[in-house]
N, CA, C and O of each residue as an XYZ file, in Angstrom:
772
protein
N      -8.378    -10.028    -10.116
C      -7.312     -9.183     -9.607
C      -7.731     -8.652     -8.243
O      -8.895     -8.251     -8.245
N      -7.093     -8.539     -7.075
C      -7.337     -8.030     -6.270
C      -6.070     -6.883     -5.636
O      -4.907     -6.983     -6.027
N      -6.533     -5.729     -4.538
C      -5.507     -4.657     -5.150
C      -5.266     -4.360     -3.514
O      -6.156     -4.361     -2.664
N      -3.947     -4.126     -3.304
C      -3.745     -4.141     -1.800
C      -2.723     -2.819     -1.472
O      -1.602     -2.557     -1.908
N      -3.634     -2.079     -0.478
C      -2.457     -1.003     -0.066
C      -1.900     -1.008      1.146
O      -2.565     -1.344      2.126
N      -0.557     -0.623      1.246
C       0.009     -0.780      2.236
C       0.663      0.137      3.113
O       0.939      1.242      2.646
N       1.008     -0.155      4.475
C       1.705      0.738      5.272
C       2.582     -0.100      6.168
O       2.727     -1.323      6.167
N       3.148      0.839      6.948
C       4.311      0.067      8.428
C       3.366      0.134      9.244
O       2.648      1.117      9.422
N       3.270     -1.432     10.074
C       2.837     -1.633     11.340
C       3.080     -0.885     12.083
O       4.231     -0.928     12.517
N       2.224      0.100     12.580
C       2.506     -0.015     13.946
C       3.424     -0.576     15.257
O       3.681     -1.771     15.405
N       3.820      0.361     16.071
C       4.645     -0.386     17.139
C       3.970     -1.309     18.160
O       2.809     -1.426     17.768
N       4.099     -1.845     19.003
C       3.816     -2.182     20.224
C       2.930     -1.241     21.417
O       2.366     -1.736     22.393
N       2.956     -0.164     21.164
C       2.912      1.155     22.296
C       1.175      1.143     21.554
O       0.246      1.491     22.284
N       0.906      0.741     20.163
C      -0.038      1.641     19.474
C      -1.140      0.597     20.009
O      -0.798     -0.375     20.682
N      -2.723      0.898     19.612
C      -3.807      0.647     20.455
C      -3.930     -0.905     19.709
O      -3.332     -1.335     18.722
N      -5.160     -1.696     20.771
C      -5.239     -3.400     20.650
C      -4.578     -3.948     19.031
O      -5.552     -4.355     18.398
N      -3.725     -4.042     18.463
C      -3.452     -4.027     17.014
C      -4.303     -5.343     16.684
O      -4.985     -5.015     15.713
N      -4.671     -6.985     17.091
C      -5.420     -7.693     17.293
C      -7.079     -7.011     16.695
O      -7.731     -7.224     15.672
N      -7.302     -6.145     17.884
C      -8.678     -6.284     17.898
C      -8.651     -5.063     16.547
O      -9.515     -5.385     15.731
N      -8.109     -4.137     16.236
C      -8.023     -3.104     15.090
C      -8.108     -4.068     13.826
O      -9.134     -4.116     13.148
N      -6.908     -4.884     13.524
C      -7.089     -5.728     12.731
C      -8.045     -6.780     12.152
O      -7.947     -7.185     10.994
N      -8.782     -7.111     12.842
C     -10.270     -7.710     13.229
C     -10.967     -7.021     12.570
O     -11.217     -7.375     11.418
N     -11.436     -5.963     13.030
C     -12.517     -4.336     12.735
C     -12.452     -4.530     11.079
O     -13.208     -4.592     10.110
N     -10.942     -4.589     11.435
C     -10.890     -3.914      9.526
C     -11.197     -5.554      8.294
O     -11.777     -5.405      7.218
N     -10.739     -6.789      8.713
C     -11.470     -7.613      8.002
C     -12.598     -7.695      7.328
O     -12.847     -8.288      6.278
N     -13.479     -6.838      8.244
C     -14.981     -6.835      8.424
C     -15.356     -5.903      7.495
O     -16.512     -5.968      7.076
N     -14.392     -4.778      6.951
C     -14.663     -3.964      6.269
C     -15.392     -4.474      4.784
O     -15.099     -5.608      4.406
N     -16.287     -3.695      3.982
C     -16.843     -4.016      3.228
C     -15.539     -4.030      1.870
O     -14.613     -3.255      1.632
N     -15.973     -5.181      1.253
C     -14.780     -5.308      0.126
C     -13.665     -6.048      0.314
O     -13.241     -6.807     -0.558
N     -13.001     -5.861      1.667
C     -12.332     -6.122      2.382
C     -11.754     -8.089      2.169
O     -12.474     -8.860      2.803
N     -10.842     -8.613      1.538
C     -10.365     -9.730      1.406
C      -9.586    -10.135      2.365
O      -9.825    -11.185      2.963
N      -8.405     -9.261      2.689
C      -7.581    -10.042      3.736
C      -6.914     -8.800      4.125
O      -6.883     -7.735      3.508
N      -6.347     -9.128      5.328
C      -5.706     -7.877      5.892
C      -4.454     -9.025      6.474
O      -4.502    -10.056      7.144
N      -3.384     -8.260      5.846
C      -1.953     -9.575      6.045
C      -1.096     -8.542      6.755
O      -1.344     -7.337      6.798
N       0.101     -9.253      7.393
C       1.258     -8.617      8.237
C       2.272     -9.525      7.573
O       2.185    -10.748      7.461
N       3.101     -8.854      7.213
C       4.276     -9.768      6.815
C       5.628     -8.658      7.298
O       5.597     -7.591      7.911
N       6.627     -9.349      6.792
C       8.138     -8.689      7.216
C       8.388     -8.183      5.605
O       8.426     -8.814      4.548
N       8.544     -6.690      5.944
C       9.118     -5.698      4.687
C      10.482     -5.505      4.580
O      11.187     -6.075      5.414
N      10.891     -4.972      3.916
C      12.372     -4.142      3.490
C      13.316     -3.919      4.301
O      13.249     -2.867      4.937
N      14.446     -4.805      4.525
C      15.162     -4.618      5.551
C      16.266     -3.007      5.010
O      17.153     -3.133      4.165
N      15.943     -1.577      5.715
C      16.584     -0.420      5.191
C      17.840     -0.332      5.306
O      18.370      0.713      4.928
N      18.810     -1.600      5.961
C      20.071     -1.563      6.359
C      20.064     -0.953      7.870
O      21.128     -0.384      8.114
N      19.028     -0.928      9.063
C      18.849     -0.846     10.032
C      19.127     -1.850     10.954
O      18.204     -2.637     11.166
N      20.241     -2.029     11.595
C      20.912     -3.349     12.491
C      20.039     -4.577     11.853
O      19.364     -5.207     12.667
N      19.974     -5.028     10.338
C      19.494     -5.793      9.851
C      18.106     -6.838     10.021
O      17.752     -8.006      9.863
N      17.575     -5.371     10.505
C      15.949     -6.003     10.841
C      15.136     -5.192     10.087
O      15.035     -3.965     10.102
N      14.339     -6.351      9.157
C      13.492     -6.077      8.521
C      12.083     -5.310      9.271
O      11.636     -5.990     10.194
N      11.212     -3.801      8.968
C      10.064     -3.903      9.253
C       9.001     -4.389      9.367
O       9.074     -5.261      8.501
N       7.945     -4.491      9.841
C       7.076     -5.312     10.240
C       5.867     -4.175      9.199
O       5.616     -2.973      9.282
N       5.405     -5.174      8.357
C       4.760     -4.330      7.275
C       3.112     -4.517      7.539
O       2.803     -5.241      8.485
N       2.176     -3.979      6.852
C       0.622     -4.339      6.873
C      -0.185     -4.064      5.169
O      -0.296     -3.174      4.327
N      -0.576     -5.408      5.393
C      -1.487     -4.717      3.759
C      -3.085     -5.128      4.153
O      -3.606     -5.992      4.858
N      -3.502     -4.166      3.410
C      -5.154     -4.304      3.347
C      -5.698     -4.948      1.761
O      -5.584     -4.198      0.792
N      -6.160     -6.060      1.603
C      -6.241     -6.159      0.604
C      -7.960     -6.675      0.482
O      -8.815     -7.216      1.184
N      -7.742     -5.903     -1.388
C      -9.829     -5.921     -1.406
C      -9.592     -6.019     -2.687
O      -8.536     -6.080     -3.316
N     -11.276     -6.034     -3.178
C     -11.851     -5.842     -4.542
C     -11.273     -4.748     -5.182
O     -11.110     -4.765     -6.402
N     -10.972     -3.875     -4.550
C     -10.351     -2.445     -5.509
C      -9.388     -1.914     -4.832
O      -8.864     -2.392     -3.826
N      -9.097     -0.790     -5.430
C      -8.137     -0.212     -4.694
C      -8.829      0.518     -4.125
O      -8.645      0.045     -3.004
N      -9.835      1.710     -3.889
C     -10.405      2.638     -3.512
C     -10.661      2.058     -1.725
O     -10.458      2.645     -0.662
N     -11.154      0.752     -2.011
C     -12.052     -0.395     -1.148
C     -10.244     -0.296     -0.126
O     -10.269      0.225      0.989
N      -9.426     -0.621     -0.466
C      -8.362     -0.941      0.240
C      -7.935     -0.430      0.771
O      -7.668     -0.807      1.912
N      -7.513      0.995      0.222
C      -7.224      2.251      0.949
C      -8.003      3.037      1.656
O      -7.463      3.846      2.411
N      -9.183      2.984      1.584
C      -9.965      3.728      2.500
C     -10.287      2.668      3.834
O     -10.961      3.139      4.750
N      -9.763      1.112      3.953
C     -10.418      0.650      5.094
C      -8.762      0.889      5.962
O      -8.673      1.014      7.184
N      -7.669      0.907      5.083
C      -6.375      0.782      5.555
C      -6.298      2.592      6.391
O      -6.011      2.794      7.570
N      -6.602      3.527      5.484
C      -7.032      4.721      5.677
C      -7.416      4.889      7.561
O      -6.831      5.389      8.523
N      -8.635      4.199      7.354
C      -9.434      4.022      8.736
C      -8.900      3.256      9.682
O      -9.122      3.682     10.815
N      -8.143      2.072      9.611
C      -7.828      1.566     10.068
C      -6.300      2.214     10.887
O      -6.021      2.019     12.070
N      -5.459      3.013      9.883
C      -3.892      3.814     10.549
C      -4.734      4.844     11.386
O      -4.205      5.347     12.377
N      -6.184      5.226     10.992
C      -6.637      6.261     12.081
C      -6.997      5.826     13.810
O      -7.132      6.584     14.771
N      -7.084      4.322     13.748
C      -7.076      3.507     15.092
C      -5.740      3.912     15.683
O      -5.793      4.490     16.768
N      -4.638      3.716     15.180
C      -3.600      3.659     15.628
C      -3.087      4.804     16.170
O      -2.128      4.799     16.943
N      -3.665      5.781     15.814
C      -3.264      7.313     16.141
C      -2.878      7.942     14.423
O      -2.148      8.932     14.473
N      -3.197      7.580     13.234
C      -2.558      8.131     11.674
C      -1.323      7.695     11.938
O      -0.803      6.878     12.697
N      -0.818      8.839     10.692
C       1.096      8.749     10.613
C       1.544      8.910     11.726
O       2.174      7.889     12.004
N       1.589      9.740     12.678
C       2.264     10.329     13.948
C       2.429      8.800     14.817
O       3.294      8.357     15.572
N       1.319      8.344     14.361
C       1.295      7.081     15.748
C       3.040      5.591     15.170
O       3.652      4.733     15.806
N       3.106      6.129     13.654
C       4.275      5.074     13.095
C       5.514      5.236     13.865
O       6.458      5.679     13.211
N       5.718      4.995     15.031
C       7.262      4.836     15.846
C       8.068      4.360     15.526
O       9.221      4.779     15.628
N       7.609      3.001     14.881
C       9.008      2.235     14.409
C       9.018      2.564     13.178
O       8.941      1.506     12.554
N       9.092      3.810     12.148
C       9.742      3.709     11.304
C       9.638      5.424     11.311
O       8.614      6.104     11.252
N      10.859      5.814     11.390
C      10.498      8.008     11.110
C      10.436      8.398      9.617
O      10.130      7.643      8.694
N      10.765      9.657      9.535
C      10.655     10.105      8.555
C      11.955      9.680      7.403
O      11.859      9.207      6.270
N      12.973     10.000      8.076
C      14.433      9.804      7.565
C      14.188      8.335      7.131
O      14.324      8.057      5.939
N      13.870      7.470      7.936
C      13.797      6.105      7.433
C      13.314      5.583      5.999
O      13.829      4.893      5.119
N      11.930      6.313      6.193
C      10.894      6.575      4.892
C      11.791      7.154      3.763
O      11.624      6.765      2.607
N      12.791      8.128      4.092
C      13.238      8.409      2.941
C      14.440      7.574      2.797
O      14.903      7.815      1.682
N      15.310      6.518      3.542
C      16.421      6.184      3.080
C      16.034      4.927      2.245
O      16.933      4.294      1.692
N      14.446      4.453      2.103
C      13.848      3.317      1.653
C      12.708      3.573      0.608
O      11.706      2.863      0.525
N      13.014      4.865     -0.327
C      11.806      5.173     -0.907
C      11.207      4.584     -2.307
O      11.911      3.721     -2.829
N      10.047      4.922     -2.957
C       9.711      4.084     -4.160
C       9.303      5.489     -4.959
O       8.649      6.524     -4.830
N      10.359      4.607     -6.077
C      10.297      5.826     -7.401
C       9.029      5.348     -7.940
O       8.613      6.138     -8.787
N       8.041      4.061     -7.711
C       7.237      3.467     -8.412
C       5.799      3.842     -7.643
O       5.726      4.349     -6.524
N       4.553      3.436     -8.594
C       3.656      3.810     -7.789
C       3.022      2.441     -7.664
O       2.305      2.210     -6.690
N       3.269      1.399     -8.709
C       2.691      0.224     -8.385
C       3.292     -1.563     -8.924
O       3.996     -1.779     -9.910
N       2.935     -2.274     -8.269
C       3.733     -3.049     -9.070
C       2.766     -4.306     -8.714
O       2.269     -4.457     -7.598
N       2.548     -5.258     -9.899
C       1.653     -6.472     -9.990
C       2.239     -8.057    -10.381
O       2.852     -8.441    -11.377
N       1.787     -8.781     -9.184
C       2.794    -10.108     -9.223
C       1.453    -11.306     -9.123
O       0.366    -11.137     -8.569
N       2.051    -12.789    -10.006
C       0.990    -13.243    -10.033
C       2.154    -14.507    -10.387
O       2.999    -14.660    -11.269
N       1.689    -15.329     -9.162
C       2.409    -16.782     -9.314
C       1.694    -17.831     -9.899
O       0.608    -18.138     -9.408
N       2.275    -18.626    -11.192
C       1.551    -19.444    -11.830
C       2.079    -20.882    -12.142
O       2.801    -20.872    -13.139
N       1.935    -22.045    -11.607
C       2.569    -23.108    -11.830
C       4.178    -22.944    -11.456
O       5.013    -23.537    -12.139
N       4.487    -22.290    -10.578
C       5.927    -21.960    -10.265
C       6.401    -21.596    -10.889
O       7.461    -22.137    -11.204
N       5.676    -19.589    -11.982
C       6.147    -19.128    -12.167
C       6.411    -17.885    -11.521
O       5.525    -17.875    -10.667
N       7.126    -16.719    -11.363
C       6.401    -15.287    -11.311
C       6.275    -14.315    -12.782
O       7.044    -14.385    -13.741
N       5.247    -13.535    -12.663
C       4.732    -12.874    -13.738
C       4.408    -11.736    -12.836
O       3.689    -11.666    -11.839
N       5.162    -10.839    -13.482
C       5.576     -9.437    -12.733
C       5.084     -8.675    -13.546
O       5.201     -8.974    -14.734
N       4.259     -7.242    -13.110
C       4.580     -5.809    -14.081
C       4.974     -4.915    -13.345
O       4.397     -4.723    -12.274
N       5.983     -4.194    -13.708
C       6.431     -2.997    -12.716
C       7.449     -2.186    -13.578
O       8.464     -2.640    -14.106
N       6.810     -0.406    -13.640
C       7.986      0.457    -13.851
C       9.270     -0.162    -13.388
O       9.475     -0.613    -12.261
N      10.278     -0.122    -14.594
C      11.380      0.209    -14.071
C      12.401      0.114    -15.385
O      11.894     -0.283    -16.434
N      13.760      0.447    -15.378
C      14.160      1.091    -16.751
C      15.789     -0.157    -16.534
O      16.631     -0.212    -17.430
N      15.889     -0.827    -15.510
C      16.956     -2.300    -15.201
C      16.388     -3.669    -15.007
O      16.591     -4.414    -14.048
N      15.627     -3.894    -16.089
C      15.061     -5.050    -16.342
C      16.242     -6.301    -15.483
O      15.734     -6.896    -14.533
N      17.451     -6.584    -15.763
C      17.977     -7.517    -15.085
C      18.155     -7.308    -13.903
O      18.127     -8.322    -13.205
N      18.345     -6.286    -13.354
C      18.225     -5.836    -11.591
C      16.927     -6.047    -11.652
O      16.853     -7.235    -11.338
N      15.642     -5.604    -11.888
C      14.751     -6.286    -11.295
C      14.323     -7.658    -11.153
O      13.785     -8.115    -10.145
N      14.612     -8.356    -12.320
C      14.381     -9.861    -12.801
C      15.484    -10.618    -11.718
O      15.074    -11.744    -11.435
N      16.718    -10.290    -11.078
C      17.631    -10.781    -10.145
C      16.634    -10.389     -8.786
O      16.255    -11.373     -8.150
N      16.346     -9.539     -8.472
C      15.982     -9.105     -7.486
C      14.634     -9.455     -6.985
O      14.498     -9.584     -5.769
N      13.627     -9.625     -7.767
C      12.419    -10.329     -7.750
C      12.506    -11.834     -7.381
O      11.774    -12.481     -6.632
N      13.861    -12.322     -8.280
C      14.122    -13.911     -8.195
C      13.991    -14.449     -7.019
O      13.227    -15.274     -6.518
N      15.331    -13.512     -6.493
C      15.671    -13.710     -5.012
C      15.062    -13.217     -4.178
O      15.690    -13.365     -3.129
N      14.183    -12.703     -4.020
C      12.814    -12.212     -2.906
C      11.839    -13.287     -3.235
O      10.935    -13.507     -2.429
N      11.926    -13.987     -4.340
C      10.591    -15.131     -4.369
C      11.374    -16.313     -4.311
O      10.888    -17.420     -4.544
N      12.545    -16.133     -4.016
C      13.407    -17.652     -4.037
C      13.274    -18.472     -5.369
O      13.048    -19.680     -5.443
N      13.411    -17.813     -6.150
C      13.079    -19.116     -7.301
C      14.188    -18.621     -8.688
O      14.616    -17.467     -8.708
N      14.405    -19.193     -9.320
C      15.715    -18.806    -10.615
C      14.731    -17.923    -11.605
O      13.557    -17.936    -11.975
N      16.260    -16.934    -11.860
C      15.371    -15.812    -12.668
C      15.080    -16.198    -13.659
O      14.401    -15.373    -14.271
N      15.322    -17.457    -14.392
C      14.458    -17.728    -15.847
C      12.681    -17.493    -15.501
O      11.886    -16.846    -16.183
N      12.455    -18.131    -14.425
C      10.820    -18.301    -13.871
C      10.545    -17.241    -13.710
O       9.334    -17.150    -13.513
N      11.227    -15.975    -13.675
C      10.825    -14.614    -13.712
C      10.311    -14.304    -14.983
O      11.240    -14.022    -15.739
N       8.981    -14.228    -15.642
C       8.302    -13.172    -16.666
C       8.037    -11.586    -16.096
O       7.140    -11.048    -15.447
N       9.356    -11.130    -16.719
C       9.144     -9.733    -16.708
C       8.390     -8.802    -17.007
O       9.423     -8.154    -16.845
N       7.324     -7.776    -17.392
C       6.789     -7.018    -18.468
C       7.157     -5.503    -17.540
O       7.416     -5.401    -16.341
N       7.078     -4.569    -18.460
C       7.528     -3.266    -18.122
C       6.379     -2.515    -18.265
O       5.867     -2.186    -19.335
N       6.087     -2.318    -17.429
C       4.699     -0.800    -17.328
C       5.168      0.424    -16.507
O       5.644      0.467    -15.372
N       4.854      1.574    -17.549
C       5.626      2.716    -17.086
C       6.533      2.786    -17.448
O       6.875      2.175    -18.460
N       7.664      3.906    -16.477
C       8.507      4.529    -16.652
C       9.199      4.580    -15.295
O       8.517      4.514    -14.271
N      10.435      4.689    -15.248
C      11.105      4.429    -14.068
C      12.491      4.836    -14.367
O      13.026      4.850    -15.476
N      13.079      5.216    -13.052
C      14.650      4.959    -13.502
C      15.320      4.217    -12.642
O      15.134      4.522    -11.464
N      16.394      2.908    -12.952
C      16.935      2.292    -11.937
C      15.685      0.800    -11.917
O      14.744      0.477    -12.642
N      16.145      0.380    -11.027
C      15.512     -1.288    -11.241
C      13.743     -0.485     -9.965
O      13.551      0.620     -9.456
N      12.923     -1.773     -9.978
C      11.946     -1.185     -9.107
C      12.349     -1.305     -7.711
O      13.111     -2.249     -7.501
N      12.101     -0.742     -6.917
C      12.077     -0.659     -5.301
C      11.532     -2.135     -4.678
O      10.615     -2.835     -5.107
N      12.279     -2.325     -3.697
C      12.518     -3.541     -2.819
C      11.350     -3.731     -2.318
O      11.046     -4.900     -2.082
N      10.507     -2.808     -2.055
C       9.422     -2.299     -1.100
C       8.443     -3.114     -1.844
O       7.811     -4.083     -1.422
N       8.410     -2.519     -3.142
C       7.093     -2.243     -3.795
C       7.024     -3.980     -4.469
O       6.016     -4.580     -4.842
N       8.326     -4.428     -4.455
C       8.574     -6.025     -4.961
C       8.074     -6.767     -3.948
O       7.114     -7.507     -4.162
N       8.692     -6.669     -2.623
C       8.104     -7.227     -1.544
C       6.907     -7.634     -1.662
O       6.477     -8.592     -2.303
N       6.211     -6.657     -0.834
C       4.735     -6.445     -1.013
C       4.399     -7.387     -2.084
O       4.495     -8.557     -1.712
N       3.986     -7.211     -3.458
C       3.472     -7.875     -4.456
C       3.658     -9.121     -4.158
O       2.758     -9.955     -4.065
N       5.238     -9.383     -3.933
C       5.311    -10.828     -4.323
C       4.964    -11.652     -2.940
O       4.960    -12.883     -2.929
N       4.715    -10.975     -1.946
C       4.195    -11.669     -0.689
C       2.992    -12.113     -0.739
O       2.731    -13.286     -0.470
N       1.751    -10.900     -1.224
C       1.214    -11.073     -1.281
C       0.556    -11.616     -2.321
O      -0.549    -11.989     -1.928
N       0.732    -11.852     -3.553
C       0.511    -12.883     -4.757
C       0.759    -14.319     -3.936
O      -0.121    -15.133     -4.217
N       1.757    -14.821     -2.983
C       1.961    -16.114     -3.329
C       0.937    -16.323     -2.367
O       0.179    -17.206     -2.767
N       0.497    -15.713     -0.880
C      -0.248    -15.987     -0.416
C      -1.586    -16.105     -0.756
O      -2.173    -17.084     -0.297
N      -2.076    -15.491     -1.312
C      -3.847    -15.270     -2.263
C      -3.669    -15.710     -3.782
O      -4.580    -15.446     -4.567
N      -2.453    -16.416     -4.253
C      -2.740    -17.655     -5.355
C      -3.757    -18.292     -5.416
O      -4.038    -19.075     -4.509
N      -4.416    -18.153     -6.295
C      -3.695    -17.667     -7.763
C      -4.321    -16.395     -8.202
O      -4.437    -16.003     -9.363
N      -4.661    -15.877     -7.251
C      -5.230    -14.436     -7.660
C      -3.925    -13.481     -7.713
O      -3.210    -13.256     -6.736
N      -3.664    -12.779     -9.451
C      -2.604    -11.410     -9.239
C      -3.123    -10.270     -8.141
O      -4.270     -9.893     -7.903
N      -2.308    -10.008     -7.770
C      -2.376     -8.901     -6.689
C      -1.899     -8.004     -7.289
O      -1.100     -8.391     -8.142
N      -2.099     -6.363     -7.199
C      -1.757     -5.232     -7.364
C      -1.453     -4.545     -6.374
O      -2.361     -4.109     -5.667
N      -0.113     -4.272     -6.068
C       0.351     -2.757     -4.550
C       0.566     -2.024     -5.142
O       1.408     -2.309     -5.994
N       0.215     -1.108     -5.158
C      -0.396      0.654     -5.308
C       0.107      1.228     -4.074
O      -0.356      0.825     -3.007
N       1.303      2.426     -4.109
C       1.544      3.235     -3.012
C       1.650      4.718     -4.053
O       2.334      5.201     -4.955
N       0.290      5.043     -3.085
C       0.331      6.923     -3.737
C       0.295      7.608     -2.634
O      -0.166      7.193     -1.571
N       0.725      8.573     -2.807
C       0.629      9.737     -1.411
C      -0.871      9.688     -1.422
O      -1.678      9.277     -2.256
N      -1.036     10.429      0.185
C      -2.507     10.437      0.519
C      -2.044     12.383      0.172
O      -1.008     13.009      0.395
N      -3.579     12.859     -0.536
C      -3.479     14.197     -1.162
C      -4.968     14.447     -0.423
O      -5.939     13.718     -0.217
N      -4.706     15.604     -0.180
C      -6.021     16.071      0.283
C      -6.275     17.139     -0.348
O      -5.315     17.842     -0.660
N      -7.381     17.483     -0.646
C      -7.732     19.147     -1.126
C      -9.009     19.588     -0.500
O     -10.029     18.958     -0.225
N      -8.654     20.946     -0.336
C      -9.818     21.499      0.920
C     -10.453     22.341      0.049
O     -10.124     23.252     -0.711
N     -11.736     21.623      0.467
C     -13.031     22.030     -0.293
C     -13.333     23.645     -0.319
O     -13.335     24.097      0.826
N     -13.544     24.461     -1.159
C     -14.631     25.486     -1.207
C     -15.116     25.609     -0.138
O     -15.936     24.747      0.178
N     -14.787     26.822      0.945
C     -16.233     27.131      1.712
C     -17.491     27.443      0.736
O     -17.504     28.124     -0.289
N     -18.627     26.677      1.420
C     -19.981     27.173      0.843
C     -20.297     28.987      1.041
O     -19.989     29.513      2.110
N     -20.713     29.540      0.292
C     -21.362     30.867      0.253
C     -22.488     31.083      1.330
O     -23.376     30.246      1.494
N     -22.427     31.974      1.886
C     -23.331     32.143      3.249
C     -24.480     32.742      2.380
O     -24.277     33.285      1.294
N     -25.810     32.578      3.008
C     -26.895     32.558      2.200
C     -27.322     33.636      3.450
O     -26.953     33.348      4.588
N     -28.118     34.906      3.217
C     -28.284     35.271      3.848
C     -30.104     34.966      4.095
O     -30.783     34.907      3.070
N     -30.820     34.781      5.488
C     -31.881     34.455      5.562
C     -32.798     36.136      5.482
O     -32.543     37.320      5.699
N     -33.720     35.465      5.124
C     -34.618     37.021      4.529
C     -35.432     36.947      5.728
O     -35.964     35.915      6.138
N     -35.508     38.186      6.316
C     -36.300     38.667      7.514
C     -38.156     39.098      6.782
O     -38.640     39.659      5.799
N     -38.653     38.340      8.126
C     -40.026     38.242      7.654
C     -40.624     39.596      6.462
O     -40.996     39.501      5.292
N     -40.527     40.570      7.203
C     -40.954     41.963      6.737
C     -40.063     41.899      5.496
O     -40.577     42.448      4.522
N     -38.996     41.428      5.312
C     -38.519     41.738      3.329
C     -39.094     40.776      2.834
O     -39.614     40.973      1.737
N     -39.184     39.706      3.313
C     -40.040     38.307      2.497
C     -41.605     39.212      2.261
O     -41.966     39.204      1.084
N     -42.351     39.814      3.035
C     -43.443     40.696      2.531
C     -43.524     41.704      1.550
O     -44.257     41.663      0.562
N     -42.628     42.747      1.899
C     -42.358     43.772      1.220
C     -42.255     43.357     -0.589
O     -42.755     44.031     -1.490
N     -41.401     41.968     -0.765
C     -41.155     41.614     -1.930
C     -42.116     41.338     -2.797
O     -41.833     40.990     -3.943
């Protein structure tokens, strides 16, 4: 299994994307770092220009993808896609796993419209939904997100026959505990004691 996280490319404006992309190959764990065309949001019918980092784990994936959106300038530096966008294209899901086998697909993904997804998967992998093996993990409402289908199934057919896993979680931060100030003992109390 190998486990790939993803984000929106970068624009044009953002730093060498070439030589960034490079850097991050190199990363330890690090399998492939792919660009493909994502989710068209109903935006003058152009699909985004997507990026996945894909590795041995997920931890491995997201932290080189992590480092790698920090080349670019982080979130702030994403031009071609805003905030509003992000939300008119969002995922109720957190992950979804696709694995092409003898010209099948073998899918797992939350979602609670098994035939909207099984149609919708079909036709993003071009192939008749009988060849769709469905399985349901999780909980969901509504069929799974376009996004999160994408992704998987792009990247499964390319790194066949290895299943791929896309994993999109918010990045959470929590700020550590200041440490307790230690106060240093002045020579004469270090004696006295």
């Amino acid at each position: 299994m190998l486990y790939a996280a993803i984000d929106v490319l970068p624009g044009s404006g953002a730093a060498d994307v070439d030589f960034a992309l490079a850097e991050t190959r190199k990363a330890p764990g690090v399998v492939h770092v792919i660009t493909y065309s994502g989710v068209d949001c109903g935006h003058a019918g152009i699909a985004r220009a997507e990026l996945a980092v894909v590795a041995r784990g997920y931890w491995l994936a997201r932290h080189a993808l992590a480092r790698l959106m920090e080349k670019f300038g982080g979130p702030a530096a994403l031009s071609a896609v805003s905030a509003a966008e992000r939300l008119a294209c969002p995922s109720r899901i957190t992950r979804g796993t696709a694995h092409f086998v003898e010209g099948r697909l073998r899918l797992w993904v939350a979602t609670s419209d098994m035939e909207g997804t099984r149609a919708l998967a079909a036709r993003l992998a071009s192939i008749p939904e009988e060849y769709v093996d469905l399985r349901v993990v999780g909980e969901a409402e509504g069929a799974a997100p376009a996004d999160i289908l994408t992704a998987a199934l792009v990247l499964a057919r390319k790194l066949q026959p290895a299943p791929v896993q896309v994993i999109v979680a918010p990045v959470v931060t929590v700020p550590l505990p200041a440490a307790p100030r230690v106060q240093e003992a002045k020579p004469e109390q270090a004696l006295a004691a």
